[in-house]
mmCIF file of the protein (N, C-alpha, C, O) and its ligand, coordinates in Angstrom:
data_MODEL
# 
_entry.id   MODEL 
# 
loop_
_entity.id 
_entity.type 
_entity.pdbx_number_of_molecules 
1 polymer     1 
2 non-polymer 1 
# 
_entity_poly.entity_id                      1 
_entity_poly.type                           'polypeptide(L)' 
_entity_poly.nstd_linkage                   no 
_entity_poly.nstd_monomer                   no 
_entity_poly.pdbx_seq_one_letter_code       
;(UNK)(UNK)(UNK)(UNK)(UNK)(UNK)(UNK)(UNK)(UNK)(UNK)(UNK)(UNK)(UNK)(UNK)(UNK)(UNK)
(UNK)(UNK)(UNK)(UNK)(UNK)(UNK)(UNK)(UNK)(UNK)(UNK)(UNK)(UNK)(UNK)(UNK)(UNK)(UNK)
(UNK)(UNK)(UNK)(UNK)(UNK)(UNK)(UNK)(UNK)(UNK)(UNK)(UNK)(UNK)(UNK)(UNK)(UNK)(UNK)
(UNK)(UNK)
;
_entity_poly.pdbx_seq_one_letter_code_can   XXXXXXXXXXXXXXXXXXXXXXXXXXXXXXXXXXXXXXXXXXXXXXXXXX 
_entity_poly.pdbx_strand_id                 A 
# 
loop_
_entity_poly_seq.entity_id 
_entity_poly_seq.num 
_entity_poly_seq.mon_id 
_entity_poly_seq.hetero 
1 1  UNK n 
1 2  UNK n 
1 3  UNK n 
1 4  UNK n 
1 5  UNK n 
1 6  UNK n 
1 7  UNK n 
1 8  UNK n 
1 9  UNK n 
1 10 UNK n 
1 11 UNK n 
1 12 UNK n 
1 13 UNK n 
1 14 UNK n 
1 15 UNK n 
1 16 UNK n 
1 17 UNK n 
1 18 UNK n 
1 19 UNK n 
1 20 UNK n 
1 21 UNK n 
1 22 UNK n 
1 23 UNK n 
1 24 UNK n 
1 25 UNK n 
1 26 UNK n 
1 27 UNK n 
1 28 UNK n 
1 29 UNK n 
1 30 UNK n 
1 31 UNK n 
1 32 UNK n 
1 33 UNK n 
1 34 UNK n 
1 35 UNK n 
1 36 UNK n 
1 37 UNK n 
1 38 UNK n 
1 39 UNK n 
1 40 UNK n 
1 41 UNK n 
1 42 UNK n 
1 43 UNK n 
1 44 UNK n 
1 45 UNK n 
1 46 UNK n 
1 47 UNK n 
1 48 UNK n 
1 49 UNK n 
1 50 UNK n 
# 
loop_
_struct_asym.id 
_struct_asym.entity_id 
A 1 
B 2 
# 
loop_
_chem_comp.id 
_chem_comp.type 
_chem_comp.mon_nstd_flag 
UNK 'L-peptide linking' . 
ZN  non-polymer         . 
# 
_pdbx_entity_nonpoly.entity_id   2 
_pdbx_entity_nonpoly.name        ? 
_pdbx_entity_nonpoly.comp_id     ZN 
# 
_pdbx_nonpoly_scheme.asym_id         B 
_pdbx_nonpoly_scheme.entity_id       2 
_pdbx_nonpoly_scheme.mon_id          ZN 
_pdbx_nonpoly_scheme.ndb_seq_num     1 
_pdbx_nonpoly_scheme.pdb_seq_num     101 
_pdbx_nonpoly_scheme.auth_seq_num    101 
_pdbx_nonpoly_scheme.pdb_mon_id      ZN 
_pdbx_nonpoly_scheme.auth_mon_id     ZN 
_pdbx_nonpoly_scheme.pdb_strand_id   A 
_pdbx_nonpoly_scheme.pdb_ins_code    . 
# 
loop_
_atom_site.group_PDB 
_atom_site.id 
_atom_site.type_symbol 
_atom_site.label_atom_id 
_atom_site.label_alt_id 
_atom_site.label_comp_id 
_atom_site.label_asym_id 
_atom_site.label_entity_id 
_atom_site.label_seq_id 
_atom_site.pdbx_PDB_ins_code 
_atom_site.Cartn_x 
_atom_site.Cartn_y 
_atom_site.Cartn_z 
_atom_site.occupancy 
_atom_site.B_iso_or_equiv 
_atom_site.pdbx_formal_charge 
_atom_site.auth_seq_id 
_atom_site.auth_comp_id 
_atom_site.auth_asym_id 
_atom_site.auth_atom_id 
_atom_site.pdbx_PDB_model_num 
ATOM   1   N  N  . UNK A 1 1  ? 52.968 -38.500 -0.236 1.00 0.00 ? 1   UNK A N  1 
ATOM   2   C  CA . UNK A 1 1  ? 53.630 -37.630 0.751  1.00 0.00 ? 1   UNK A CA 1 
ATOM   3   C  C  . UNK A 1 1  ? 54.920 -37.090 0.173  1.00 0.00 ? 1   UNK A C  1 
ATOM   4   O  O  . UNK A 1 1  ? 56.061 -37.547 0.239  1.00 0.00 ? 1   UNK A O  1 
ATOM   5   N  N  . UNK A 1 2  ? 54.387 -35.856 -0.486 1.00 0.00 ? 2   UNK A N  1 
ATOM   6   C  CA . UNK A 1 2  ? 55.952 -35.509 -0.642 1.00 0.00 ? 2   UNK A CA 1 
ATOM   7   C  C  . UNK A 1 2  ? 57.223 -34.985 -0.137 1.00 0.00 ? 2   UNK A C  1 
ATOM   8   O  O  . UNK A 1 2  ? 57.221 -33.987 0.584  1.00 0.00 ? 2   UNK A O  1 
ATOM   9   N  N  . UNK A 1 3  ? 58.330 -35.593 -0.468 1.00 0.00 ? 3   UNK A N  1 
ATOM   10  C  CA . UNK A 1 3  ? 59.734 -35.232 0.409  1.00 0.00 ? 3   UNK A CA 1 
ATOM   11  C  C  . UNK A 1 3  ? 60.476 -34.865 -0.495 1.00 0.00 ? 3   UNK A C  1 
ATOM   12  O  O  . UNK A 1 3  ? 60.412 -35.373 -1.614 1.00 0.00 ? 3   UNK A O  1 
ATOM   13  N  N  . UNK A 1 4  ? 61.467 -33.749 -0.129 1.00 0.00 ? 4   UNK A N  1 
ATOM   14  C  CA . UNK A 1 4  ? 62.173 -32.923 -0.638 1.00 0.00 ? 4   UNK A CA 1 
ATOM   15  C  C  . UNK A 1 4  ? 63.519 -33.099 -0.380 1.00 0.00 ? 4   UNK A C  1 
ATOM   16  O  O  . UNK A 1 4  ? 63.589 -32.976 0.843  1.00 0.00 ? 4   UNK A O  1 
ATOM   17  N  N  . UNK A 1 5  ? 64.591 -33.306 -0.788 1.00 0.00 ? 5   UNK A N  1 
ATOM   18  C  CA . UNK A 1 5  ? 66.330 -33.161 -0.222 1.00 0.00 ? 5   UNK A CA 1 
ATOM   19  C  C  . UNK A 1 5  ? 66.504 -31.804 -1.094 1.00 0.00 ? 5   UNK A C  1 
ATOM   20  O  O  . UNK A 1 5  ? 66.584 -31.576 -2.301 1.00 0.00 ? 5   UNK A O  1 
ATOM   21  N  N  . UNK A 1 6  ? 66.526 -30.893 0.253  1.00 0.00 ? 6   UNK A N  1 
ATOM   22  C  CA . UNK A 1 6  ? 67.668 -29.707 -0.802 1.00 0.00 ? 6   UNK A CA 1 
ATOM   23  C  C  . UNK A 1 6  ? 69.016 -30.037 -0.906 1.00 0.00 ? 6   UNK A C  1 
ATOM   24  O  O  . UNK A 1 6  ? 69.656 -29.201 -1.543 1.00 0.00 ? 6   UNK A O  1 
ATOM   25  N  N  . UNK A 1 7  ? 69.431 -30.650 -0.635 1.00 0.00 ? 7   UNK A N  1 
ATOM   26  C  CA . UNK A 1 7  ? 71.235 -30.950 -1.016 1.00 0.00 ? 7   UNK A CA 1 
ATOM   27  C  C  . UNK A 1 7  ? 71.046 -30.906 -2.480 1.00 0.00 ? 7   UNK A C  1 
ATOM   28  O  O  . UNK A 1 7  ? 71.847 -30.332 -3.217 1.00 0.00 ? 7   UNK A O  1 
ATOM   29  N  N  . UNK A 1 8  ? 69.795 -31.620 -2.978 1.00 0.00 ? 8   UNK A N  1 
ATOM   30  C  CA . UNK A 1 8  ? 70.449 -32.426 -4.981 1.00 0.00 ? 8   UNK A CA 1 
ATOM   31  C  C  . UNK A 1 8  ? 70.537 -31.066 -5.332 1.00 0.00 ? 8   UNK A C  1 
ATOM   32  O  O  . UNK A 1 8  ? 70.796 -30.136 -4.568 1.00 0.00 ? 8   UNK A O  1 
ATOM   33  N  N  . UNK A 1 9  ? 70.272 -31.004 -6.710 1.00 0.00 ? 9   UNK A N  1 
ATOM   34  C  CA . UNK A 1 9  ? 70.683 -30.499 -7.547 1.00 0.00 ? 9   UNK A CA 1 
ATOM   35  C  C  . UNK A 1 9  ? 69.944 -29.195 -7.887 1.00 0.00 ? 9   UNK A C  1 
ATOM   36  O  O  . UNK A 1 9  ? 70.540 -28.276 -8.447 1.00 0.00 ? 9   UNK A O  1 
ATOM   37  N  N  . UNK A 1 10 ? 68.446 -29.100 -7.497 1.00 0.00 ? 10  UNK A N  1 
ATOM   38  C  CA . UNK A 1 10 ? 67.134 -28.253 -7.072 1.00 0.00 ? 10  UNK A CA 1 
ATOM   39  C  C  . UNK A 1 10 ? 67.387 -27.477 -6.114 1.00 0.00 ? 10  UNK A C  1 
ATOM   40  O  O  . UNK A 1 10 ? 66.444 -26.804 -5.697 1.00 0.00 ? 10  UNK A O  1 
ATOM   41  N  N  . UNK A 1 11 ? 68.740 -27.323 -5.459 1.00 0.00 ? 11  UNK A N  1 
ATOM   42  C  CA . UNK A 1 11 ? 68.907 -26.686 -4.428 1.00 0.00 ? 11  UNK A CA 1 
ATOM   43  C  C  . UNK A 1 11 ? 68.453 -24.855 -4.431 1.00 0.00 ? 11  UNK A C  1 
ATOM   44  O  O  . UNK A 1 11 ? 68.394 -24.301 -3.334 1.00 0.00 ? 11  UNK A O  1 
ATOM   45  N  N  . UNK A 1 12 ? 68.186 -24.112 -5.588 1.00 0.00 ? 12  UNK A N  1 
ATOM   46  C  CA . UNK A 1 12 ? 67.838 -22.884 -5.912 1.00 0.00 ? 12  UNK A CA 1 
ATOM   47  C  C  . UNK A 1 12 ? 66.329 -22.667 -5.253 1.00 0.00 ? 12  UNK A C  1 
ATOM   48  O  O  . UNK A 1 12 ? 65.310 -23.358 -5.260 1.00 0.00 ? 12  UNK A O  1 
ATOM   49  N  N  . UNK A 1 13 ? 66.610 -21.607 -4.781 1.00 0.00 ? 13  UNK A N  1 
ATOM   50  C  CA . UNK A 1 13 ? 65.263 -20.964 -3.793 1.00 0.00 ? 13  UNK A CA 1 
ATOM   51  C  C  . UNK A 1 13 ? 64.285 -20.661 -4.602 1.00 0.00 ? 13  UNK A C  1 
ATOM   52  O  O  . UNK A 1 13 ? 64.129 -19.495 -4.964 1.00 0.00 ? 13  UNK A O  1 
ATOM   53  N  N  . UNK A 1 14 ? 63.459 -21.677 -5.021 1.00 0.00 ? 14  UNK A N  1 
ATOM   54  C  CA . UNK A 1 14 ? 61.903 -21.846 -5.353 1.00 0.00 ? 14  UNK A CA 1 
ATOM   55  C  C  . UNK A 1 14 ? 61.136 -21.440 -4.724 1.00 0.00 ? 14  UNK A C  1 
ATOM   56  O  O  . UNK A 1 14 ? 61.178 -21.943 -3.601 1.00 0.00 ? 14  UNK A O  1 
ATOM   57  N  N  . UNK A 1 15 ? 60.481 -20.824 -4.833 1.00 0.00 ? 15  UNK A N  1 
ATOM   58  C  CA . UNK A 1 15 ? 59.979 -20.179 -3.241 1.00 0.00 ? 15  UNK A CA 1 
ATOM   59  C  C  . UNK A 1 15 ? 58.705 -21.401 -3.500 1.00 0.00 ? 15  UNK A C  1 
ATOM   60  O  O  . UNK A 1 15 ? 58.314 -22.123 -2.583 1.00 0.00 ? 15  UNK A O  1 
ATOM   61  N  N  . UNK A 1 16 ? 58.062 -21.482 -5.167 1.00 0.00 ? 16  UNK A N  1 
ATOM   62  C  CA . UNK A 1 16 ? 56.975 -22.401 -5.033 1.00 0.00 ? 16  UNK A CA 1 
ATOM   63  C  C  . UNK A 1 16 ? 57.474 -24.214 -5.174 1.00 0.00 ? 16  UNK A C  1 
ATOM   64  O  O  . UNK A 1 16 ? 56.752 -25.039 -5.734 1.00 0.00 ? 16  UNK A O  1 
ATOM   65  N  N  . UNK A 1 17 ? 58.847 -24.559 -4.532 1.00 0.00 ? 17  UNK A N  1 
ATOM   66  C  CA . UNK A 1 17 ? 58.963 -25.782 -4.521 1.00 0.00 ? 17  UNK A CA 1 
ATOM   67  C  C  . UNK A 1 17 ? 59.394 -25.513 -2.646 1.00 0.00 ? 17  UNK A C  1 
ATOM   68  O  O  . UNK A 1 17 ? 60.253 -26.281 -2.212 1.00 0.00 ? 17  UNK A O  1 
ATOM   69  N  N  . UNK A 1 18 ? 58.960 -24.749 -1.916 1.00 0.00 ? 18  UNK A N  1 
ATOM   70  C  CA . UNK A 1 18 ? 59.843 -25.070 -0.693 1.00 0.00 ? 18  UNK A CA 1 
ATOM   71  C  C  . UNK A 1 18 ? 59.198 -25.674 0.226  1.00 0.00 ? 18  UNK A C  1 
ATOM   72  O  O  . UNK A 1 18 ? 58.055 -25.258 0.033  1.00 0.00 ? 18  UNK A O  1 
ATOM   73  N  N  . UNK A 1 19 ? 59.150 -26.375 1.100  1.00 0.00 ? 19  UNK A N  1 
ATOM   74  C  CA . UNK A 1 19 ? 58.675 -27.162 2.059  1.00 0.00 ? 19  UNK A CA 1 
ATOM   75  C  C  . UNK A 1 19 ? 59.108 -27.204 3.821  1.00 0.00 ? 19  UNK A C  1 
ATOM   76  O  O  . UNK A 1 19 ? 60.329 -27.068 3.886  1.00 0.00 ? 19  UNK A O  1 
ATOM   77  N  N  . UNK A 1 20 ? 58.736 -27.290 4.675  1.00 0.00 ? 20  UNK A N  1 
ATOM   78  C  CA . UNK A 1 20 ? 58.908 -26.608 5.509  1.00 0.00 ? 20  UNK A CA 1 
ATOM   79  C  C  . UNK A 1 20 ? 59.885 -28.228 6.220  1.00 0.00 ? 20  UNK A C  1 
ATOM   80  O  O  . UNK A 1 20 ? 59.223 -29.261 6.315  1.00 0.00 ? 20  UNK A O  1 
ATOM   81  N  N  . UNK A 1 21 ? 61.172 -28.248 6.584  1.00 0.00 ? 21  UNK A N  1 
ATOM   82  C  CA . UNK A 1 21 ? 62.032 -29.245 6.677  1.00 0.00 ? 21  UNK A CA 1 
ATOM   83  C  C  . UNK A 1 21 ? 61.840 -30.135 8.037  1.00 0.00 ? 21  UNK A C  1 
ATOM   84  O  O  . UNK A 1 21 ? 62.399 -31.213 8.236  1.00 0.00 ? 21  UNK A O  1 
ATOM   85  N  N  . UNK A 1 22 ? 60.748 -29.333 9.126  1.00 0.00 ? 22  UNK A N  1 
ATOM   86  C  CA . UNK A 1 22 ? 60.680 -30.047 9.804  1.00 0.00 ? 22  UNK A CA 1 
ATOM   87  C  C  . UNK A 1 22 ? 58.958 -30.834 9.965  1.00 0.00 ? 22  UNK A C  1 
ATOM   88  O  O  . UNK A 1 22 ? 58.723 -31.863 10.599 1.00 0.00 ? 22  UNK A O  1 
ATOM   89  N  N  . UNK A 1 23 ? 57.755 -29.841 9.054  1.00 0.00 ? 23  UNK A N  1 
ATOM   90  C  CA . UNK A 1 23 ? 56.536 -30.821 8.983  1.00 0.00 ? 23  UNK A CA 1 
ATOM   91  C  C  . UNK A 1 23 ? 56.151 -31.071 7.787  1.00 0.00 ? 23  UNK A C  1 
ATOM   92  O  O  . UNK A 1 23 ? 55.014 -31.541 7.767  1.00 0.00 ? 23  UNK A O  1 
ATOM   93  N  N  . UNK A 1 24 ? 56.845 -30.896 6.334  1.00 0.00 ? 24  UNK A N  1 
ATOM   94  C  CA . UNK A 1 24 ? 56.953 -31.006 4.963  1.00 0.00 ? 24  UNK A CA 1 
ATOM   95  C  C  . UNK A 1 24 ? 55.487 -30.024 4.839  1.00 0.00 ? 24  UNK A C  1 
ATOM   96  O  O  . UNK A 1 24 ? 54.601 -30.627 4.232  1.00 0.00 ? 24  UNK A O  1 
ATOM   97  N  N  . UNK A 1 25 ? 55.307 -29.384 5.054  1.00 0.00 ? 25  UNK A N  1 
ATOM   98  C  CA . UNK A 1 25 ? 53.823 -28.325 4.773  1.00 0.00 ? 25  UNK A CA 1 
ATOM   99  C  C  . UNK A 1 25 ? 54.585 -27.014 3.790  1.00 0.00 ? 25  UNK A C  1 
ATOM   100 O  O  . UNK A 1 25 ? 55.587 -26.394 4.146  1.00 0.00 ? 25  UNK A O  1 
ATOM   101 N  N  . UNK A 1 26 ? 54.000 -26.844 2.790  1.00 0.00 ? 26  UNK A N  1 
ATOM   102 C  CA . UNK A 1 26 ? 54.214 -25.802 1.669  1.00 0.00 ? 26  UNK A CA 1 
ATOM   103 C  C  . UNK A 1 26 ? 53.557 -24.952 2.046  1.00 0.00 ? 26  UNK A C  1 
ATOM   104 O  O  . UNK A 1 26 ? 52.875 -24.472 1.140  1.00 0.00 ? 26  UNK A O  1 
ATOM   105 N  N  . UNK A 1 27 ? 53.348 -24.282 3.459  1.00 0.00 ? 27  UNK A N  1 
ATOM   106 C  CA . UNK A 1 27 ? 52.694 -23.277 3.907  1.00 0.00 ? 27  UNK A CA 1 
ATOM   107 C  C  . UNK A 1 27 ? 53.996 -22.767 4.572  1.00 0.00 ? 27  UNK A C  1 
ATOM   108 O  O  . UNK A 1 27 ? 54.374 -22.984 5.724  1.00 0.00 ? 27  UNK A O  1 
ATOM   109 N  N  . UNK A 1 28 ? 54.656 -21.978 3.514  1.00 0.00 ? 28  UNK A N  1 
ATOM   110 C  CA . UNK A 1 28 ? 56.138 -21.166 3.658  1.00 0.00 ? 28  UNK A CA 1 
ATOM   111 C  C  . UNK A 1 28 ? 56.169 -20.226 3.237  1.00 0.00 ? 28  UNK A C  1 
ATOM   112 O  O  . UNK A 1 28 ? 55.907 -20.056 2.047  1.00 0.00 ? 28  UNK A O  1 
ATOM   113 N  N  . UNK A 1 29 ? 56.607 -18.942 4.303  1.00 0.00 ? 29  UNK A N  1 
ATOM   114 C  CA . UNK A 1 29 ? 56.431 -17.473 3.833  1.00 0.00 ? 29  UNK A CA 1 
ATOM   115 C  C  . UNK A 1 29 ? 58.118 -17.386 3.725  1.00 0.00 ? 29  UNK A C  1 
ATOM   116 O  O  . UNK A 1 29 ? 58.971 -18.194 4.091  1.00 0.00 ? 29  UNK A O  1 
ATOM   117 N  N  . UNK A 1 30 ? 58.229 -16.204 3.138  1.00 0.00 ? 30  UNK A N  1 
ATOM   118 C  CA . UNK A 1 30 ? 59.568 -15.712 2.868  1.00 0.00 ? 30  UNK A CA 1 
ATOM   119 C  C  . UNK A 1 30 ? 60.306 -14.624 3.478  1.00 0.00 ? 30  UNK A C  1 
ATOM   120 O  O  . UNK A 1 30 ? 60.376 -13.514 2.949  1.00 0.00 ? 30  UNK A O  1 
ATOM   121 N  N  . UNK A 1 31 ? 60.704 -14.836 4.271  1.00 0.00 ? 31  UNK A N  1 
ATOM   122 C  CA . UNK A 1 31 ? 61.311 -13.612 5.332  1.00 0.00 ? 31  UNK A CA 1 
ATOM   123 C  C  . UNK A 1 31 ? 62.615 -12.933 5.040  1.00 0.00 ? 31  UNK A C  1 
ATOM   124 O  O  . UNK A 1 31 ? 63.571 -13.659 4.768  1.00 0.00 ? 31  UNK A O  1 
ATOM   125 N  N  . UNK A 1 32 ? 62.746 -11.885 5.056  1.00 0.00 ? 32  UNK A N  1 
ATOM   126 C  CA . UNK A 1 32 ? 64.186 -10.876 5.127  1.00 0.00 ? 32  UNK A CA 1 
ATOM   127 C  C  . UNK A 1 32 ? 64.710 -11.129 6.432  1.00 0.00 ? 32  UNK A C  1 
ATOM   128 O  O  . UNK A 1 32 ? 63.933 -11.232 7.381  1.00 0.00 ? 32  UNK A O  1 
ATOM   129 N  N  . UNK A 1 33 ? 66.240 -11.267 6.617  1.00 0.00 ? 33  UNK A N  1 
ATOM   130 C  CA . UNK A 1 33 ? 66.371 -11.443 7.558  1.00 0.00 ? 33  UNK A CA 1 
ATOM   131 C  C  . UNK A 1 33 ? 67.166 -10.123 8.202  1.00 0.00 ? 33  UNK A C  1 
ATOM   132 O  O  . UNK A 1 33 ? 66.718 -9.089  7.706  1.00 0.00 ? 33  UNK A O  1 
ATOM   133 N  N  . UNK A 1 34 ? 68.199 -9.891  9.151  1.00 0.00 ? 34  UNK A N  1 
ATOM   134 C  CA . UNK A 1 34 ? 69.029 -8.477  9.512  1.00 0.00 ? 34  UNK A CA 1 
ATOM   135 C  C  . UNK A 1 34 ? 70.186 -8.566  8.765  1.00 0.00 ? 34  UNK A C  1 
ATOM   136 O  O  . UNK A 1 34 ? 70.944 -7.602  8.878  1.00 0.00 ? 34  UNK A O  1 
ATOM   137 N  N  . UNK A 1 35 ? 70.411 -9.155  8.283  1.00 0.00 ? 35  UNK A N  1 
ATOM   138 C  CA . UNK A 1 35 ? 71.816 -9.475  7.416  1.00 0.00 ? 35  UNK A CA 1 
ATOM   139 C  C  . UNK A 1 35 ? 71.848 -9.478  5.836  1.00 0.00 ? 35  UNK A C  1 
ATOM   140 O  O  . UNK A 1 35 ? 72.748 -9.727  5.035  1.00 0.00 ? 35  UNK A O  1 
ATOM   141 N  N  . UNK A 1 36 ? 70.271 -9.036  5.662  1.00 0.00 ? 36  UNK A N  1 
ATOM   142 C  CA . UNK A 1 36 ? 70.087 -9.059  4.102  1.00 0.00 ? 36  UNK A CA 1 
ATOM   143 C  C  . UNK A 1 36 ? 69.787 -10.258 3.935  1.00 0.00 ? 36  UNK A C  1 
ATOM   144 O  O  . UNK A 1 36 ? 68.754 -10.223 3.266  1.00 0.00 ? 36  UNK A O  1 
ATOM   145 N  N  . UNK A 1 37 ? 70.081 -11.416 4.151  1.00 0.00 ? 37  UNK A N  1 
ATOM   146 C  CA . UNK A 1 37 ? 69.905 -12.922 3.775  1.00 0.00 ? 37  UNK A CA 1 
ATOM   147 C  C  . UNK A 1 37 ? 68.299 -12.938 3.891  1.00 0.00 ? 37  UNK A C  1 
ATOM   148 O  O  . UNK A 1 37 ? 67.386 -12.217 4.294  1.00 0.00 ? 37  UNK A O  1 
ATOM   149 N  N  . UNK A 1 38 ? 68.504 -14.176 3.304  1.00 0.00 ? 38  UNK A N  1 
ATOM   150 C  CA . UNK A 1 38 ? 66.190 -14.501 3.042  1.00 0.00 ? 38  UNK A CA 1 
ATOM   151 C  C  . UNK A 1 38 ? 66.311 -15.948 4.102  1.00 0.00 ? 38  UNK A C  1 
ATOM   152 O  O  . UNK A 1 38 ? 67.019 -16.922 3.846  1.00 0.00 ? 38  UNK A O  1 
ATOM   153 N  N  . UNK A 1 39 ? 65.617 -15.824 5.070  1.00 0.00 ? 39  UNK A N  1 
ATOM   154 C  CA . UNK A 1 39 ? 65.204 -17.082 5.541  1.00 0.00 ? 39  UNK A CA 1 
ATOM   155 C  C  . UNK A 1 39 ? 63.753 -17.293 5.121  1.00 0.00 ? 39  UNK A C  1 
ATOM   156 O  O  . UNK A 1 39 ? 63.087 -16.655 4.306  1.00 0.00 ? 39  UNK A O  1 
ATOM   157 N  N  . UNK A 1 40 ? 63.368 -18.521 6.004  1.00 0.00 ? 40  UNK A N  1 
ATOM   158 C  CA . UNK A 1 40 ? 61.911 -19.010 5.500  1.00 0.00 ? 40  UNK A CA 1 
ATOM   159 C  C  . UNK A 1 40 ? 60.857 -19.421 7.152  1.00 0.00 ? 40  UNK A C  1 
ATOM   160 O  O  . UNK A 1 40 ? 61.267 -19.910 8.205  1.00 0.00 ? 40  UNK A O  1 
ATOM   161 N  N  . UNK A 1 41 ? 59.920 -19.127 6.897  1.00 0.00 ? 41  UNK A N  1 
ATOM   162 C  CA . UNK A 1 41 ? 59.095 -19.488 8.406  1.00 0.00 ? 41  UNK A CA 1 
ATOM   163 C  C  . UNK A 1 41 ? 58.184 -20.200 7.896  1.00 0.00 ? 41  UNK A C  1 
ATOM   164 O  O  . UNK A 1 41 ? 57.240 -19.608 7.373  1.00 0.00 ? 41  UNK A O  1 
ATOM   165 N  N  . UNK A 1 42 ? 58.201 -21.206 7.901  1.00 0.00 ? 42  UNK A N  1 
ATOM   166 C  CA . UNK A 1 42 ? 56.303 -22.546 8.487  1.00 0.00 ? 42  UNK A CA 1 
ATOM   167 C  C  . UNK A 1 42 ? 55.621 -21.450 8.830  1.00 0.00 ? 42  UNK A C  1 
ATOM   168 O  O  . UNK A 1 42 ? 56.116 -20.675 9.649  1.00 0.00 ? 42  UNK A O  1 
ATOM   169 N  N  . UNK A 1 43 ? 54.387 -21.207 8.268  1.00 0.00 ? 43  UNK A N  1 
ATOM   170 C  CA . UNK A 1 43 ? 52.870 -20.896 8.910  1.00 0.00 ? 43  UNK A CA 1 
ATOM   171 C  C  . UNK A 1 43 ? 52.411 -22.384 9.312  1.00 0.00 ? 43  UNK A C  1 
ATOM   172 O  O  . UNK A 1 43 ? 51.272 -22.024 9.609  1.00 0.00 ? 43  UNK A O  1 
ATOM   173 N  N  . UNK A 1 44 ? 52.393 -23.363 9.487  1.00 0.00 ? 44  UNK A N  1 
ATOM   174 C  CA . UNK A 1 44 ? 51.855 -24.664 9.548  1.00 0.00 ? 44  UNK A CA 1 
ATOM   175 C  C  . UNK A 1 44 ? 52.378 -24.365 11.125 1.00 0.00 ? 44  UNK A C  1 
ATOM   176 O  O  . UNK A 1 44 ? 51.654 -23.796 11.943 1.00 0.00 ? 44  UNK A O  1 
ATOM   177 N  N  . UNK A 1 45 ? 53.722 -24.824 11.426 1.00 0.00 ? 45  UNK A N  1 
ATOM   178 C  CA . UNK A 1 45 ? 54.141 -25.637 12.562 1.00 0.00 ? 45  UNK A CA 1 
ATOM   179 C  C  . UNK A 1 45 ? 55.327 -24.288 13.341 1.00 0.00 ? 45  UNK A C  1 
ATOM   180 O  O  . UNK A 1 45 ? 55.834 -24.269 14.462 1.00 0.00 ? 45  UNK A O  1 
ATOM   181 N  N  . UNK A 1 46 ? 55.442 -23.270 12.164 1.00 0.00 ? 46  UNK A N  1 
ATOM   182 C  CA . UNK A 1 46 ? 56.128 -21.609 12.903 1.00 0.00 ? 46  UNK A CA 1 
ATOM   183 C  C  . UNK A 1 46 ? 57.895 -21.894 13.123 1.00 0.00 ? 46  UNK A C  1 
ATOM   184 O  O  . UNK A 1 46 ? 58.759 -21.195 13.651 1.00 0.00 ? 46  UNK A O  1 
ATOM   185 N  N  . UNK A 1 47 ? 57.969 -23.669 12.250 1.00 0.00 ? 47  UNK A N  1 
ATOM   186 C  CA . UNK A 1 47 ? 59.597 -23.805 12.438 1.00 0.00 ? 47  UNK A CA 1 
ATOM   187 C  C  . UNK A 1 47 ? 60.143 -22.789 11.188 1.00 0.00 ? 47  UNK A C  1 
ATOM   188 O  O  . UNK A 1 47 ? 59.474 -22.458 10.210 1.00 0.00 ? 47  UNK A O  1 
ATOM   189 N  N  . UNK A 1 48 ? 61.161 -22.495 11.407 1.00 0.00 ? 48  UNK A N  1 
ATOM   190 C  CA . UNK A 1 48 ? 61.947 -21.191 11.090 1.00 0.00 ? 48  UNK A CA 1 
ATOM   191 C  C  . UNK A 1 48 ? 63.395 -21.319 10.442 1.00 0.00 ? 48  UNK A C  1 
ATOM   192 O  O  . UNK A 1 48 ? 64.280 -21.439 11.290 1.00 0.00 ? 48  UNK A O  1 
ATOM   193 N  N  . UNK A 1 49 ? 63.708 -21.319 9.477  1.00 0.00 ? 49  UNK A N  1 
ATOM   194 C  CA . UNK A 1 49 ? 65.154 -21.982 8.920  1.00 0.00 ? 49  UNK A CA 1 
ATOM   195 C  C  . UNK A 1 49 ? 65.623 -20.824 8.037  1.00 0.00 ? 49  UNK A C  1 
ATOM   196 O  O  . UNK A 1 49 ? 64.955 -19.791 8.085  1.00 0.00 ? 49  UNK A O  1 
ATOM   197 N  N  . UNK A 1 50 ? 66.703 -20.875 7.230  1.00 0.00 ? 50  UNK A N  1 
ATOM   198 C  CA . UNK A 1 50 ? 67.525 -20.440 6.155  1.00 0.00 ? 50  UNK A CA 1 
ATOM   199 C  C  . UNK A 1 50 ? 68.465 -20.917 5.268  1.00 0.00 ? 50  UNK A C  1 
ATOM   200 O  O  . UNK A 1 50 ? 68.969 -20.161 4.438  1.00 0.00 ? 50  UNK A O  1 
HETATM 201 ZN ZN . ZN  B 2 .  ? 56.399 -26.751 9.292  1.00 0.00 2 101 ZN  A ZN 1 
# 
């Protein structure tokens, strides 16, 4: 079961190391957000972060 801490040192937006923080599912799309910033959305569970 793998678990991820983005705090260490890996903290750079992998898009193919990212994991979804609240059901650990690597079924993570990459979203633009209104501010220019990139958030990320779960297709698994649709939780939604940045
Ligand atoms: Zn999820």
């Amino acid at each position: 079961m793998p678990m991820r801490i983005l705090a260490e040192s890996d903290a750079l937006p992998l898009t193919a190391s990212i994991q979804c923080p609240a059901c650990g599912s690597a079924h993570v799309a990459q979203v633009l957000g209104d501010n220019g910033g990139v958030s990320y959305v779960c297709t698994a569970c649709g939780h939604s972060w940045s």
